[in-house]
TORKOL-4160 file (C-alpha; in steps of 0.2 Angstrom, whole numbers, padded with zeros to 4 digits, m for minus):
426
<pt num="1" X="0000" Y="0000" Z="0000"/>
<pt num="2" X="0006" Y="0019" Z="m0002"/>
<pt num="3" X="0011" Y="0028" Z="0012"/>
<pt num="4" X="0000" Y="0041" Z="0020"/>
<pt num="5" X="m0002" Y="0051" Z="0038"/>
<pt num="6" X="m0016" Y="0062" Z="0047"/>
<pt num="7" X="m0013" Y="0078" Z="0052"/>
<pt num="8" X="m0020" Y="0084" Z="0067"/>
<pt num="9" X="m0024" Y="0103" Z="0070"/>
<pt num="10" X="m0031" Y="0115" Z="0084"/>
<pt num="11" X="m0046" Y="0121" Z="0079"/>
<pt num="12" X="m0049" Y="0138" Z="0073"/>
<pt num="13" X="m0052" Y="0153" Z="0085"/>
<pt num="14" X="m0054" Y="0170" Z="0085"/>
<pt num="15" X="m0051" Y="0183" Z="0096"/>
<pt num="16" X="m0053" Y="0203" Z="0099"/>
<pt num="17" X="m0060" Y="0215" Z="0111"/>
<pt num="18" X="m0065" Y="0232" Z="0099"/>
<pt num="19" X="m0068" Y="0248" Z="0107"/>
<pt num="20" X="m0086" Y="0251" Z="0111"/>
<pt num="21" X="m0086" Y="0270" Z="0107"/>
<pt num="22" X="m0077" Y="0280" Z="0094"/>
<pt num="23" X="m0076" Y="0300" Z="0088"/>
<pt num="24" X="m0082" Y="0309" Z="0070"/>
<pt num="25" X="m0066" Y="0314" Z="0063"/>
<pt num="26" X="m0055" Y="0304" Z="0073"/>
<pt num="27" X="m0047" Y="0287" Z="0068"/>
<pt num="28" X="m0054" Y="0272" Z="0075"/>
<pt num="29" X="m0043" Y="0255" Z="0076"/>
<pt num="30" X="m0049" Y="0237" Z="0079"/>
<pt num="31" X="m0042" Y="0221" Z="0076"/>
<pt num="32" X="m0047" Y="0203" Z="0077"/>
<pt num="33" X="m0035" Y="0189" Z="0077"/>
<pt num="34" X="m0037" Y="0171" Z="0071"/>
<pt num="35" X="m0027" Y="0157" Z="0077"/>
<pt num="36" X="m0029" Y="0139" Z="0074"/>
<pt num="37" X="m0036" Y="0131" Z="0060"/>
<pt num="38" X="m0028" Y="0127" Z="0042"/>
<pt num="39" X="m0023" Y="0139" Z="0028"/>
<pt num="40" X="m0028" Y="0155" Z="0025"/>
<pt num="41" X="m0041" Y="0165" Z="0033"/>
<pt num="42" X="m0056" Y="0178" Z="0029"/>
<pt num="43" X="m0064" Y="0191" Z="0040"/>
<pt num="44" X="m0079" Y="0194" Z="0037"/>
<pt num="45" X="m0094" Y="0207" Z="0046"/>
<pt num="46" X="m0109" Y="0193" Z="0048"/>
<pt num="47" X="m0119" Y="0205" Z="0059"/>
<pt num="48" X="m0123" Y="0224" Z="0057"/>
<pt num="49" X="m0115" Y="0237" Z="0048"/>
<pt num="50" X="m0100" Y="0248" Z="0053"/>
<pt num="51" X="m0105" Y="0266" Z="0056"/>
<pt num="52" X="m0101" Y="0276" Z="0040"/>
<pt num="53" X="m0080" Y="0279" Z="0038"/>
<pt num="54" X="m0075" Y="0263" Z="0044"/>
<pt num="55" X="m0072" Y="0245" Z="0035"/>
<pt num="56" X="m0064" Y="0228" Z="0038"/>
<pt num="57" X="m0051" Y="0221" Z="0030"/>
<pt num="58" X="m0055" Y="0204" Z="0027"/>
<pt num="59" X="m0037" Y="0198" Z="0027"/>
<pt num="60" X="m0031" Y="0204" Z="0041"/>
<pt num="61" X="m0048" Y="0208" Z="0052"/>
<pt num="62" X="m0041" Y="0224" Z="0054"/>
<pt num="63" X="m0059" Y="0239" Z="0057"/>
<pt num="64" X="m0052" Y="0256" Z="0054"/>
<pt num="65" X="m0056" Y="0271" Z="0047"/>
<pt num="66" X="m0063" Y="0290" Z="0052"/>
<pt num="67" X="m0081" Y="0290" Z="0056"/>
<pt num="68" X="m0089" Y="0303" Z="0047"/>
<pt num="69" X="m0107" Y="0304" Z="0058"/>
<pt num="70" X="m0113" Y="0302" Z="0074"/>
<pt num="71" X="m0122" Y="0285" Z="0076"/>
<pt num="72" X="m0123" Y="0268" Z="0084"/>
<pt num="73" X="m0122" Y="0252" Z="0079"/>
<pt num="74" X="m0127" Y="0235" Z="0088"/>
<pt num="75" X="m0126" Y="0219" Z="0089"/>
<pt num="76" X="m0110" Y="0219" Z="0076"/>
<pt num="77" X="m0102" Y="0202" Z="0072"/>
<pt num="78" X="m0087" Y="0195" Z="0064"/>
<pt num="79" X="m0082" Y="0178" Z="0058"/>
<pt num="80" X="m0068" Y="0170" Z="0053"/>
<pt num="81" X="m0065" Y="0156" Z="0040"/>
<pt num="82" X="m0050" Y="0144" Z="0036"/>
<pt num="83" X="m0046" Y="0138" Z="0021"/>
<pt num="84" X="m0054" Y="0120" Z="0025"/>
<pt num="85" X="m0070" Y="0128" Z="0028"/>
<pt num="86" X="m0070" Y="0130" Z="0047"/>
<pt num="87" X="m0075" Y="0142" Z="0056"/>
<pt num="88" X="m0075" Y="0155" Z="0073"/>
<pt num="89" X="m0089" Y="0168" Z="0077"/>
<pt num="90" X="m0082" Y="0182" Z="0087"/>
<pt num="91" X="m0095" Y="0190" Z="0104"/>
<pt num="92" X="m0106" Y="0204" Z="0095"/>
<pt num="93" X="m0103" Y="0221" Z="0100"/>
<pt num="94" X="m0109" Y="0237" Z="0101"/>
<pt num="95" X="m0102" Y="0253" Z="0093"/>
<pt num="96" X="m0108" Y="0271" Z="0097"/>
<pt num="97" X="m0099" Y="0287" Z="0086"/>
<pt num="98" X="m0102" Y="0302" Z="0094"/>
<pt num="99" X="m0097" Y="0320" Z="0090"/>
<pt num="100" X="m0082" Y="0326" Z="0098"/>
<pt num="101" X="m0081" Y="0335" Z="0113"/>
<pt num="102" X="m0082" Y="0353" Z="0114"/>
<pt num="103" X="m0079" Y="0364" Z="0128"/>
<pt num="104" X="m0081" Y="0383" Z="0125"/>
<pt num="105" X="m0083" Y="0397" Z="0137"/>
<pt num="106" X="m0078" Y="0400" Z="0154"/>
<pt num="107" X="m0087" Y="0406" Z="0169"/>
<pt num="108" X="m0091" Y="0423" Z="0172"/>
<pt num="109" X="m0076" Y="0434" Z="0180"/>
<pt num="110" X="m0085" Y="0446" Z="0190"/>
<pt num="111" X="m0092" Y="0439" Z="0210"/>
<pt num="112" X="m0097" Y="0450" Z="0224"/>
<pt num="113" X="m0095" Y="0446" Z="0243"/>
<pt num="114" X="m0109" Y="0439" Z="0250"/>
<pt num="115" X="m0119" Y="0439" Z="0232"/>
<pt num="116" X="m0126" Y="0423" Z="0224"/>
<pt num="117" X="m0113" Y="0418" Z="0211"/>
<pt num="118" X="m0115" Y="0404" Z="0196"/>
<pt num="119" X="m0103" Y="0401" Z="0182"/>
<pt num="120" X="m0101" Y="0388" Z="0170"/>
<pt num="121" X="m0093" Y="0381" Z="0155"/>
<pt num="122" X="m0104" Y="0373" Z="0141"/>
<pt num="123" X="m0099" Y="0355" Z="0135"/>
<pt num="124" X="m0106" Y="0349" Z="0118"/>
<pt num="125" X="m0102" Y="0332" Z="0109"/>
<pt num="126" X="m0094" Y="0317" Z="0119"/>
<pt num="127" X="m0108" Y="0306" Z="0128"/>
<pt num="128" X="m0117" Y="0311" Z="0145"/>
<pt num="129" X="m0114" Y="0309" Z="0158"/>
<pt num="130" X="m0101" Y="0322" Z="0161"/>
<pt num="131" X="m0088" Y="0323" Z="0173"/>
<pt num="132" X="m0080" Y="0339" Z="0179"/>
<pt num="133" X="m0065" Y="0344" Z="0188"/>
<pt num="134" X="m0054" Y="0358" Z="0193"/>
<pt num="135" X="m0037" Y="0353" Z="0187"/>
<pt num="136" X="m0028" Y="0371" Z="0191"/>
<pt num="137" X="m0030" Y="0386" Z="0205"/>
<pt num="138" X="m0040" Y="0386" Z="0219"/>
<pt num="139" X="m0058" Y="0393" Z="0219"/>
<pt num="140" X="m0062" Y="0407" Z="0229"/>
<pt num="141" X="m0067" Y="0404" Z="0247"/>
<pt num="142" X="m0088" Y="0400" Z="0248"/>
<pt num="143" X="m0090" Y="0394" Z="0229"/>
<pt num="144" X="m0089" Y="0377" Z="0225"/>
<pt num="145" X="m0087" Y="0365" Z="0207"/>
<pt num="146" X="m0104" Y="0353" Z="0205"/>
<pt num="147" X="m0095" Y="0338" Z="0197"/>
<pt num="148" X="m0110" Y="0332" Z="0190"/>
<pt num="149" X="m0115" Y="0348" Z="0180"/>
<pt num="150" X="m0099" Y="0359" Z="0179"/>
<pt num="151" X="m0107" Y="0375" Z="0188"/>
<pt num="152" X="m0097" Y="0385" Z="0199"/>
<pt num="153" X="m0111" Y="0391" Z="0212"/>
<pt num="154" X="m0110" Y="0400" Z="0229"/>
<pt num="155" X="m0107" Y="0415" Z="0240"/>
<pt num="156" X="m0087" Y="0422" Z="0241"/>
<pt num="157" X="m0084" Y="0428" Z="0261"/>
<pt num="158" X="m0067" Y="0436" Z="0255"/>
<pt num="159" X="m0062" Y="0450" Z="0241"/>
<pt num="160" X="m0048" Y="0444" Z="0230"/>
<pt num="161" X="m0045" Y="0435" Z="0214"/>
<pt num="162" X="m0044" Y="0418" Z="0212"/>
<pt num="163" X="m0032" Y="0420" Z="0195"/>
<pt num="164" X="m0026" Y="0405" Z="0181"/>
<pt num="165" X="m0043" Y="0395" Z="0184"/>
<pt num="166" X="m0045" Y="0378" Z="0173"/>
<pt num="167" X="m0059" Y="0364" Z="0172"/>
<pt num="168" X="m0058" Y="0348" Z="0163"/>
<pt num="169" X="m0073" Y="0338" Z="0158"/>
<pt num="170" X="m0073" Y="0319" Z="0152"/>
<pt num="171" X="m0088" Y="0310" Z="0147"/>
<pt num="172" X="m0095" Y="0293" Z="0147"/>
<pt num="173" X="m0081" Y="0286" Z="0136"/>
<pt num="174" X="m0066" Y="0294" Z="0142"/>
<pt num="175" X="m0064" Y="0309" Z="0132"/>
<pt num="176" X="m0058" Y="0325" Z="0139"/>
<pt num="177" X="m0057" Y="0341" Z="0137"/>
<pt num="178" X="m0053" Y="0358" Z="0146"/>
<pt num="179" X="m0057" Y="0376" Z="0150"/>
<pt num="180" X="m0046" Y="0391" Z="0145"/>
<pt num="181" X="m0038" Y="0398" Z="0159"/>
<pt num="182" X="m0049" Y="0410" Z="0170"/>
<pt num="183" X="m0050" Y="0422" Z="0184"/>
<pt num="184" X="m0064" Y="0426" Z="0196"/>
<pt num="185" X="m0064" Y="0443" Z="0204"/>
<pt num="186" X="m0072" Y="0445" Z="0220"/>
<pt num="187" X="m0075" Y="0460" Z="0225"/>
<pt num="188" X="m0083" Y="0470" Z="0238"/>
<pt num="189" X="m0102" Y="0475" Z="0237"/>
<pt num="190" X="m0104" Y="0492" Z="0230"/>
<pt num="191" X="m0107" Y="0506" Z="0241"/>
<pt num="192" X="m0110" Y="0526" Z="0241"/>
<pt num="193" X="m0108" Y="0536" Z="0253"/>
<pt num="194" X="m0111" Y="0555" Z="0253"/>
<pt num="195" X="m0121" Y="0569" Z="0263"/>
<pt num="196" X="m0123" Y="0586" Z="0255"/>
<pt num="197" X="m0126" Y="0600" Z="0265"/>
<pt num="198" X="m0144" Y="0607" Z="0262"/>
<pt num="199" X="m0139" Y="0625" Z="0262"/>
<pt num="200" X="m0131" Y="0635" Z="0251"/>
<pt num="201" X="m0128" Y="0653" Z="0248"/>
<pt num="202" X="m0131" Y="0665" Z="0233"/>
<pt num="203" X="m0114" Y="0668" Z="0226"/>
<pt num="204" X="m0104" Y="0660" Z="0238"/>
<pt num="205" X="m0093" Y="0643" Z="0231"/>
<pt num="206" X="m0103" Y="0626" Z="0236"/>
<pt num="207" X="m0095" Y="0608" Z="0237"/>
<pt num="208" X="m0102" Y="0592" Z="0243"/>
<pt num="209" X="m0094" Y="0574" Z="0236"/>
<pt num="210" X="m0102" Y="0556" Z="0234"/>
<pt num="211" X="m0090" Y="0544" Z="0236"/>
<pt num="212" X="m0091" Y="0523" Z="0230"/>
<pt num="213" X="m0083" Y="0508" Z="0237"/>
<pt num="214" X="m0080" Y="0492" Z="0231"/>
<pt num="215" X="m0087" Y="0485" Z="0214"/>
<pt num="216" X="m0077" Y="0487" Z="0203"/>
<pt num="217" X="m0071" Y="0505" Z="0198"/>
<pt num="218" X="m0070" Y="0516" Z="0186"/>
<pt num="219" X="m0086" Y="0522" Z="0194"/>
<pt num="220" X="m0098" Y="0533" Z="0184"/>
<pt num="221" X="m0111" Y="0545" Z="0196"/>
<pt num="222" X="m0126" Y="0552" Z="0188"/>
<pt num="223" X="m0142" Y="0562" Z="0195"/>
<pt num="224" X="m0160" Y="0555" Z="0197"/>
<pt num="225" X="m0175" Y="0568" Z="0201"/>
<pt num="226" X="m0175" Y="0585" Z="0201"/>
<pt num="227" X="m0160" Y="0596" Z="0195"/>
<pt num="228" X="m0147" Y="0605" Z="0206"/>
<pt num="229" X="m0147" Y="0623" Z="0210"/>
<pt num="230" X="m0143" Y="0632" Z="0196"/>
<pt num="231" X="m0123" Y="0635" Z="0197"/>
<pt num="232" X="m0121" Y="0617" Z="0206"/>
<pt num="233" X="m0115" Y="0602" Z="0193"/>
<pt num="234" X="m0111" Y="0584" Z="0198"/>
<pt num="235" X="m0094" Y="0577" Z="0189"/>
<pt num="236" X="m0099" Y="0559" Z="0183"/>
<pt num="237" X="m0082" Y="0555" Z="0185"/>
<pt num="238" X="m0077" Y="0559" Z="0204"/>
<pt num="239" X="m0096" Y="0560" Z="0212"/>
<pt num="240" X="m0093" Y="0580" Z="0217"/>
<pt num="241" X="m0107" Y="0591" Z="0218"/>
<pt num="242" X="m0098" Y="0610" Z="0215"/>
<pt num="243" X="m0102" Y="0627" Z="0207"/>
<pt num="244" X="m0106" Y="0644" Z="0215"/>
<pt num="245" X="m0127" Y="0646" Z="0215"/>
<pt num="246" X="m0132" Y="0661" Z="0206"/>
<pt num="247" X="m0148" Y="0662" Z="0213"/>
<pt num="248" X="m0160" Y="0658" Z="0228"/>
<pt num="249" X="m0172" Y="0643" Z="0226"/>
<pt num="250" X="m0182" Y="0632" Z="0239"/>
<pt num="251" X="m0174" Y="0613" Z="0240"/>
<pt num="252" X="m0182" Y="0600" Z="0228"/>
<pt num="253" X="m0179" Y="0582" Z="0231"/>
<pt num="254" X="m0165" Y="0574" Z="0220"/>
<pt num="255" X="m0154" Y="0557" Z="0221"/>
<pt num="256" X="m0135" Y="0552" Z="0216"/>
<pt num="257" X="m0134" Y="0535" Z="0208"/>
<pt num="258" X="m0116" Y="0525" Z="0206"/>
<pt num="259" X="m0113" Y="0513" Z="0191"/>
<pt num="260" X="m0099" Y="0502" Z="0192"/>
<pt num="261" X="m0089" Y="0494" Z="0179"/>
<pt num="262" X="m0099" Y="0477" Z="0180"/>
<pt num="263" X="m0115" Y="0487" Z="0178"/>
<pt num="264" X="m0121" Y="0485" Z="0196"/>
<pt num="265" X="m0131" Y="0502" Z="0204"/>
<pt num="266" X="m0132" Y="0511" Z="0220"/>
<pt num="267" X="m0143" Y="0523" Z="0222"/>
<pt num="268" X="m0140" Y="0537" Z="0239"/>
<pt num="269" X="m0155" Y="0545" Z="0250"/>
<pt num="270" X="m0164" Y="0558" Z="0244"/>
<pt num="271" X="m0158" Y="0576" Z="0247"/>
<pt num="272" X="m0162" Y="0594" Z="0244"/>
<pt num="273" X="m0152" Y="0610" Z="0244"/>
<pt num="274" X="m0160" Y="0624" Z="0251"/>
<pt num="275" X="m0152" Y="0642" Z="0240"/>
<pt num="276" X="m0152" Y="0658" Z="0251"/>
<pt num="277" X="m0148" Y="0675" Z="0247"/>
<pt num="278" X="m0132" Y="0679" Z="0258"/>
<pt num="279" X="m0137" Y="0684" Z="0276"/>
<pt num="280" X="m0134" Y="0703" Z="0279"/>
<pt num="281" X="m0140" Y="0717" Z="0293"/>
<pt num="282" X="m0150" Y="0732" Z="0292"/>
<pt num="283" X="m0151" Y="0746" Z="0305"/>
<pt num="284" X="m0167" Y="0753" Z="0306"/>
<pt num="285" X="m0170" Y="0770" Z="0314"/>
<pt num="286" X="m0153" Y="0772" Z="0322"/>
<pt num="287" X="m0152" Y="0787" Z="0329"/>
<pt num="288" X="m0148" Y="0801" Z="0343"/>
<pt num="289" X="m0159" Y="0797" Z="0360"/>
<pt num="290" X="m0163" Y="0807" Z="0375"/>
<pt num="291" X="m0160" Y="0800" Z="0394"/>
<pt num="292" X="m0178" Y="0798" Z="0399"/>
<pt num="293" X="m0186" Y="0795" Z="0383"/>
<pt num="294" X="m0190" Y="0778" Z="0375"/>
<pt num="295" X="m0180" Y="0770" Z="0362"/>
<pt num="296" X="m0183" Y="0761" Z="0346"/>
<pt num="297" X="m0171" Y="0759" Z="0333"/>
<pt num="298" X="m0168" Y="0739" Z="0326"/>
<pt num="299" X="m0155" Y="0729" Z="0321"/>
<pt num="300" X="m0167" Y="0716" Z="0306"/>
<pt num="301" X="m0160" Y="0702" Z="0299"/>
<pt num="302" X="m0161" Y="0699" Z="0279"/>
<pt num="303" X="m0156" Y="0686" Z="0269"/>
<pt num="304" X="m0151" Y="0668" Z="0274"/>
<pt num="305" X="m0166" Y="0656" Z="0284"/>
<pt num="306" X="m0173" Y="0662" Z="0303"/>
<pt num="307" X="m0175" Y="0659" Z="0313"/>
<pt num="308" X="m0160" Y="0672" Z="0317"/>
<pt num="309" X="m0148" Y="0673" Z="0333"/>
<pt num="310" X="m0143" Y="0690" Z="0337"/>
<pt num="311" X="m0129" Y="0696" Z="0351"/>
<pt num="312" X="m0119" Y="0710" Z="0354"/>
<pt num="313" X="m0104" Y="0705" Z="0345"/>
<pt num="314" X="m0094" Y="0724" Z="0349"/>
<pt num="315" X="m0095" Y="0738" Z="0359"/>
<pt num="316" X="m0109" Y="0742" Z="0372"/>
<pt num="317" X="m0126" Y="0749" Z="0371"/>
<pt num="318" X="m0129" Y="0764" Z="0384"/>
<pt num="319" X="m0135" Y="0761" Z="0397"/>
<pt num="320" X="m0154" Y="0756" Z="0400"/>
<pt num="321" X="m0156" Y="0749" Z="0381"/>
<pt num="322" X="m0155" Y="0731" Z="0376"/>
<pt num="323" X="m0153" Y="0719" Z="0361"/>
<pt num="324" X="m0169" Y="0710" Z="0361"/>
<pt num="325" X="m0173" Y="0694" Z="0350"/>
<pt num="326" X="m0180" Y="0701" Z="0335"/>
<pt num="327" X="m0166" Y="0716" Z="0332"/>
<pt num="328" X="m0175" Y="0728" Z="0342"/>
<pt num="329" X="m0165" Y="0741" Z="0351"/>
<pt num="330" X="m0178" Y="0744" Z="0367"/>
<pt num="331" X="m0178" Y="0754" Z="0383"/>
<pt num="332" X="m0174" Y="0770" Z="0392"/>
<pt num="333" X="m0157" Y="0776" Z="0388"/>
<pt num="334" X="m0152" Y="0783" Z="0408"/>
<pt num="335" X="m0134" Y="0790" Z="0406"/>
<pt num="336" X="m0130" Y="0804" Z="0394"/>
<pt num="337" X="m0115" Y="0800" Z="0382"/>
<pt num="338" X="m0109" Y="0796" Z="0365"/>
<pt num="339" X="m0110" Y="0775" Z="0363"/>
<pt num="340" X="m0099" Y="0771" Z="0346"/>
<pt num="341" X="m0090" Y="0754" Z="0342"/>
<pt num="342" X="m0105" Y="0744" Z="0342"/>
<pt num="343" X="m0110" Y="0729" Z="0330"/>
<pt num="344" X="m0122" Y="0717" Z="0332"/>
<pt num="345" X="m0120" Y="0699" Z="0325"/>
<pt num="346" X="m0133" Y="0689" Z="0316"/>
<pt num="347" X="m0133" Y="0667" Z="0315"/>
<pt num="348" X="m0145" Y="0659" Z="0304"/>
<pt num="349" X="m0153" Y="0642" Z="0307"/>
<pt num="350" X="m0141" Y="0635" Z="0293"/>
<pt num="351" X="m0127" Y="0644" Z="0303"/>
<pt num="352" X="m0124" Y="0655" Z="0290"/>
<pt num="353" X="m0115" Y="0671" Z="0300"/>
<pt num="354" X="m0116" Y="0692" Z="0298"/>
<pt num="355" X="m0110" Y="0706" Z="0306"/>
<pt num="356" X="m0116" Y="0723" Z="0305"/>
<pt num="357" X="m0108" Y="0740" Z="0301"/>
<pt num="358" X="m0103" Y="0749" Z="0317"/>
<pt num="359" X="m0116" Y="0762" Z="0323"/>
<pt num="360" X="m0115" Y="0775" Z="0338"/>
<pt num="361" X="m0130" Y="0781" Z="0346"/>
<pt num="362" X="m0127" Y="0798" Z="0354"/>
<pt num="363" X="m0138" Y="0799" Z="0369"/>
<pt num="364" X="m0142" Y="0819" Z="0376"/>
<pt num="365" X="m0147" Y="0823" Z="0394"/>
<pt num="366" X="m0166" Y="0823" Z="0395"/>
<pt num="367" X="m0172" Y="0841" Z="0389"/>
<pt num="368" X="m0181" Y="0854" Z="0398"/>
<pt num="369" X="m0191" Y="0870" Z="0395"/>
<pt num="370" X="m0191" Y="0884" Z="0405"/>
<pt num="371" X="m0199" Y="0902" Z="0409"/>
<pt num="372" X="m0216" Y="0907" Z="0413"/>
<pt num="373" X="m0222" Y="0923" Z="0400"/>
<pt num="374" X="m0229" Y="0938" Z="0410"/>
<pt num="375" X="m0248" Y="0934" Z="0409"/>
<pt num="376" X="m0254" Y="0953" Z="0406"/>
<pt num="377" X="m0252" Y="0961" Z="0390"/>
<pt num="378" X="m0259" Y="0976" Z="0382"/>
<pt num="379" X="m0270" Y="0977" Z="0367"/>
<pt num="380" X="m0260" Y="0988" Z="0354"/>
<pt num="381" X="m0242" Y="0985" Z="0365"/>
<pt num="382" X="m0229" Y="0975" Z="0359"/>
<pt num="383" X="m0225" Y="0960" Z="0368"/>
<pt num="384" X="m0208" Y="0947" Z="0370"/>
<pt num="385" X="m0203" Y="0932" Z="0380"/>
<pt num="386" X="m0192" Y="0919" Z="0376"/>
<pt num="387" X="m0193" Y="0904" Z="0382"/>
<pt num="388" X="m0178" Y="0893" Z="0388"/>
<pt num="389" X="m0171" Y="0876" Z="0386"/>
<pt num="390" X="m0158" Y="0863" Z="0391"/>
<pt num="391" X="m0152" Y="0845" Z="0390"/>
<pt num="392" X="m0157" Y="0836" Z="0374"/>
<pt num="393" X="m0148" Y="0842" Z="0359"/>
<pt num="394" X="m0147" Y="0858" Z="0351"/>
<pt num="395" X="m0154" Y="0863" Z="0339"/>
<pt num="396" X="m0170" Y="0864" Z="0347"/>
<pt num="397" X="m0186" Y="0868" Z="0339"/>
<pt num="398" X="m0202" Y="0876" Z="0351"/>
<pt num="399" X="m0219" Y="0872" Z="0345"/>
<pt num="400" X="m0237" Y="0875" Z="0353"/>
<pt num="401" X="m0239" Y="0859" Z="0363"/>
<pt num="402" X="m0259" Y="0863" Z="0368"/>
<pt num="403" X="m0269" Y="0877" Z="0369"/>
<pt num="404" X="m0271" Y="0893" Z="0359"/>
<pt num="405" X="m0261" Y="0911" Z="0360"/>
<pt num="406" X="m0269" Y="0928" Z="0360"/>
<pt num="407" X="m0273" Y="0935" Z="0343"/>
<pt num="408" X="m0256" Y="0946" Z="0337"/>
<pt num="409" X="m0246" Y="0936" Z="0348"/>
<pt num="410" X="m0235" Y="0920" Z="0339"/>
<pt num="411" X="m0223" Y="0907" Z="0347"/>
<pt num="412" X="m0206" Y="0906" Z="0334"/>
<pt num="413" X="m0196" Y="0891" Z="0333"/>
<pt num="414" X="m0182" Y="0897" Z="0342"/>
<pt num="415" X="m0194" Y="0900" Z="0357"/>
<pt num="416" X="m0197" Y="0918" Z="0356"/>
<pt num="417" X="m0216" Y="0922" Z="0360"/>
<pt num="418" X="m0219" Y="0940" Z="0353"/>
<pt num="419" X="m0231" Y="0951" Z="0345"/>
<pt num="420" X="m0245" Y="0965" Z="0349"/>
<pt num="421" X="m0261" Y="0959" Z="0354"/>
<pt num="422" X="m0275" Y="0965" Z="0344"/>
<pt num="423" X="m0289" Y="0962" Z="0355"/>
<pt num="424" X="m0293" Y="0960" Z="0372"/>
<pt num="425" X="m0297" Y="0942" Z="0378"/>
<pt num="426" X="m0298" Y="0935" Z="0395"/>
């Protein structure tokens, strides 16, 4: 007989573990392995349909490619044959292509100290769920990084800026993918602070300033309500309130409103400017008084807001007269003598201060008349007496005080009574 043998071999098999997941526009790599068997072998998809981009190579079972769409697609199965026919089925398996992940934006930069902050990146592509991270610097104290969503969300305690900030997201498959570097500022809350006087003078220089803290500067100051005394403007740089009024006007109701760089407002009380005429004095009837006789000049306040304080503010009023409340000058002057030197001081309820000019007030011994005419005279005789005079101040001037005097018969002004009677009377 001939000679003849059996060869006996392993049986074929197949092996491989593709990835599950792949990425549009990335390569993708897979490769299954035969061993066993006899001859040559053939790959071959039995199951499914590889997402668009990818194909196998039937001689080496090599899946490659770069997908071209997102998609997924199941249950995929490859076999392997050898060249007597047998053959080795590989596990199905799933394939998902997703877009790649996108991270874009960054969380907002501007926080405020005890303020509600959120800030967040936005993710696209990839598969959910995400996972987040913060992979450089250190958040500022009283915010916090949800891992599950990528917000950052809280309230700082502290000012200061929390600089070179930097997240990184990876999704269901392991893809990553990270922030641009970042800062968060936090600042202060925004304050103004401010009180304008609410007087002012006619012609006299005015200034009253708003100032803002925290936020973020440069400021900018603007004015709500009513407008500001003519003269008075407010820089919108600096928050001052300046100008010299130009005229007199009753306070209206206006407001100061701060703006900061991050477009957060504050807005001051309400105020007012009340616009005076400057406060001067007036002397009223200041004159020469006799020891004796009543007084009545005045001393009036003008100008400015009572109600007024008065006070002798120099010299000395003589003796018996006084400075009442109002401005009057009242009393009895008692002592003869010339009072110069004296001024008189006004203060208004804004405190708003005048002084007089310097007055005197000359003040004669009381006066006196005296003489008695003869009481006969003759009808057709001439007839004189002069009456005298003391104290007071010369020059004097005589006038009937009551009664009538015989017909022909006239009292002059220098207190000469004279004449020739014309008739007889009782």
């Amino acid at each position: 007989s001939s000679v003849w043998g059996i060869s006996v071999g392993s049986s074929l098999a197949i092996a491989g573990t593709p990835e599950s997941f792949g990425t549009v526009g990335e390569p993708y790599g897979a490769r299954y392995t035969a061993s066993g068997g006899s001859g040559e072998t053939l790959f071959a998809l039995i199951n499914g349909q590889l997402p668009a981009g990818l194909s196998l190579d039937a001689a080496t079972g090599l899946i490659s490619g770069t997908p071209s769409a997102p998609g997924f697609a199941p249950s995929l199965t490859v076999r392997v044959r050898d060249a007597s026919g047998a053959a080795a089925t590989a596990a199905p398996f799933d394939l998902r292509i997703s877009a790649p992940l996108v991270v874009s934006g960054t969380p907002g930069p501007d926080a405020l100290v005890g303020a509600d902050y959120s800030g967040y990146a936005s993710v696209s592509g990839g598969r959910s769920p995400y996972a987040w991270s913060l992979v450089e610097g250190t958040l500022p104290a009283g915010l916090t990084l949800s891992a599950a969503t990528g917000v950052i969300a809280g309230r700082p305690t502290t000012a200061g800026t929390a600089a070179d900030l930097r997240l990184r997201v990876v999704d269901a498959d392991g893809r990553s993918g990270r922030t641009e570097r970042f800062p968060i500022v936090v600042t202060a809350p925004l304050t103004l602070s401010g009180t304008p006087a609410a007087s002012a003078t006619v012609g006299e220089p005015y200034s009253a300033r708003y100032t803002a803290s925290g936020g973020t500067s440069p400021y900018a100051f603007s004015l709500l309500g009513s407008a500001l005394p003519a003269g008075l403007v407010l820089d919108p740089d600096t928050g001052l309130i300046s100008g010299t009024p130009s005229a007199a006007a009753p306070a209206a109701t206006s407001q100061v409103r701060v703006t900061d760089a991050a477009g957060r407002v504050v807005t001051g009380a309400a105020f007012g400017i009340d616009v005076r005429e400057p406060l001067r004095l007036v002397l009223v009837d200041i004159g020469p008084a006799s020891t004796g006789t009543a007084y009545g000049g005045a001393v009036r306040p003008a100008g400015g807001r009572g109600p007024y304080v008065l006070a002798l503010a120099e010299g000395a009023l003589p003796p018996g007269l006084s400075l009442e409340a109002d401005g009057r000058i009242g009393g009895t002057p008692s002592a003869a003598g010339s009072y110069g030197g004296i001024r008189v001081r006004a203060t208004d309820v804004d405190g708003r201060s005048a002084l007089s000019a310097a007055f005197a007030i000359e003040v004669a011994a009381g006066m006196s008349v005296s003489g008695l005419p003869p009481r006969a005279a003759t009808v057709g005789e001439a007839y004189a007496f002069r009456f005298g005079v003391s104290g007071g101040q010369a020059p004097y001037g005589f006038a009937l005080a009551g009664g009538s005097l015989p017909a022909g018969l006239t009292l002059g002004p220098d207190g000469a009574l004279a004449g020739t009677p014309v008739r007889a009377e009782a």
